[in-house]
C-alpha positions as CSV (number, residue, x, y, z in Angstrom):
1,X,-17.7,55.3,-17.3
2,X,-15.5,57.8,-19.6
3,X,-16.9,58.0,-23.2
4,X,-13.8,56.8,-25.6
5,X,-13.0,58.4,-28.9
6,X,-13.5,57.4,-31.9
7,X,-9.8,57.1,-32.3
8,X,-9.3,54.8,-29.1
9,X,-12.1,52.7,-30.2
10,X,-11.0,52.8,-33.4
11,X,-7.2,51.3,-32.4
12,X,-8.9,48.9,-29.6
13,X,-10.7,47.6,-32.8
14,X,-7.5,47.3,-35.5
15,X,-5.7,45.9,-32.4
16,X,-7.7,43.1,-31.6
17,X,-8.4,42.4,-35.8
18,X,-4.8,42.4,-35.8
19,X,-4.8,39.8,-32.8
20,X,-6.9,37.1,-34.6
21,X,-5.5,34.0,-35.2
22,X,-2.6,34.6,-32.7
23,X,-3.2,33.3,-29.1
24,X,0.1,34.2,-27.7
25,X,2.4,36.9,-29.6
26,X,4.9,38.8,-28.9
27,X,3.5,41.9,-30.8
28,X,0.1,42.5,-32.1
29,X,1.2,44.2,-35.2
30,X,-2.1,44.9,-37.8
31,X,-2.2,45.8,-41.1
32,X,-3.4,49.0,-42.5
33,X,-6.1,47.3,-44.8
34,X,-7.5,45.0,-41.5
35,X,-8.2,48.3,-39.8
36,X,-9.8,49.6,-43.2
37,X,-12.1,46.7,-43.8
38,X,-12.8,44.9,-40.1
39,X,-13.4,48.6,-38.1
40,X,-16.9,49.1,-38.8
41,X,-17.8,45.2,-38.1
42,X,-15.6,45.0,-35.1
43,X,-17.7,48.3,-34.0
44,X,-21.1,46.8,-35.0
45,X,-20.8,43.1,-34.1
46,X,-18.3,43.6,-30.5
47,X,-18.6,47.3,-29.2
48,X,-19.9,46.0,-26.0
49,X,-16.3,44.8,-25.7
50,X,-14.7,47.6,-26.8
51,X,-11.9,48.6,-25.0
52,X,-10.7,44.9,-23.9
53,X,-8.5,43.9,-26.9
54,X,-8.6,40.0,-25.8
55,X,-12.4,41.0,-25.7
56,X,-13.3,42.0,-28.9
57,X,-10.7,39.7,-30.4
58,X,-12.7,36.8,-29.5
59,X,-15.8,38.2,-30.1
60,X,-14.7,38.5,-33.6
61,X,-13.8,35.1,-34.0
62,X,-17.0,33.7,-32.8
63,X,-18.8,36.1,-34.9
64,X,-16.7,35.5,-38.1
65,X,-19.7,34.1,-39.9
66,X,-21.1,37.7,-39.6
67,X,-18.5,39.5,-40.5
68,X,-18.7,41.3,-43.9
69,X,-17.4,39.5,-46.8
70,X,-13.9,42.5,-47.1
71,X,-12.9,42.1,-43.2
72,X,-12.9,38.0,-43.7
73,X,-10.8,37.8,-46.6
74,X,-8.6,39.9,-44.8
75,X,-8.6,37.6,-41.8
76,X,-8.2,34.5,-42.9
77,X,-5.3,35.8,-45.3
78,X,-3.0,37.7,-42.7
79,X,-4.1,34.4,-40.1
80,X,-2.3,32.1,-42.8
81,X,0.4,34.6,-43.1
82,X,1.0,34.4,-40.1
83,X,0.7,30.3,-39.7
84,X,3.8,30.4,-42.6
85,X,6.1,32.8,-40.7
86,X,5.6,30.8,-37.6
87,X,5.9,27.5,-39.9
88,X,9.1,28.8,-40.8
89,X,10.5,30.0,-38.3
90,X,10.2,26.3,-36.5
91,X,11.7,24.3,-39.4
């Protein structure tokens, strides 16, 4: 197996932070602070996943209890973010 880079684990990671809370998007857009605070717990908690974005996306989920205290805030704020734009744009 090819050893990945830091950088490509590091955007499989933000990617699939980014994906969270969204089973079926159109575009797995990520915030600059997800990939800031959820990086080094998506690499310790789901690197066995790592490069699968669906992967480690789930694996964070299920591990959300054990995610550090920064990367959940983060989480749970862009996941209701994103439950009002999709909220609104059904009304």
């Amino acid at each position: 197996m090819k050893p990945f880079t830091t950088r490509q684990l590091t955007l499989a990671c933000a990617i699939a932070i980014g994906a969270i809370g969204l089973p079926a998007s159109p575009g797995l857009a990520f915030s600059s602070e997800a990939q800031q605070m959820c990086t080094g717990d998506a690499m310790r908690l789901c690197s066995s996943e790592i490069p699968d974005v669906s992967r480690i996306t789930a694996c964070m989920v299920r591990k959300r209890s054990q995610v550090s205290a920064g990367c959940r805030a983060v989480m749970e704020r862009e996941a209701a973010e994103r439950r009002a734009r999709r909220a609104a744009y059904y009304d």
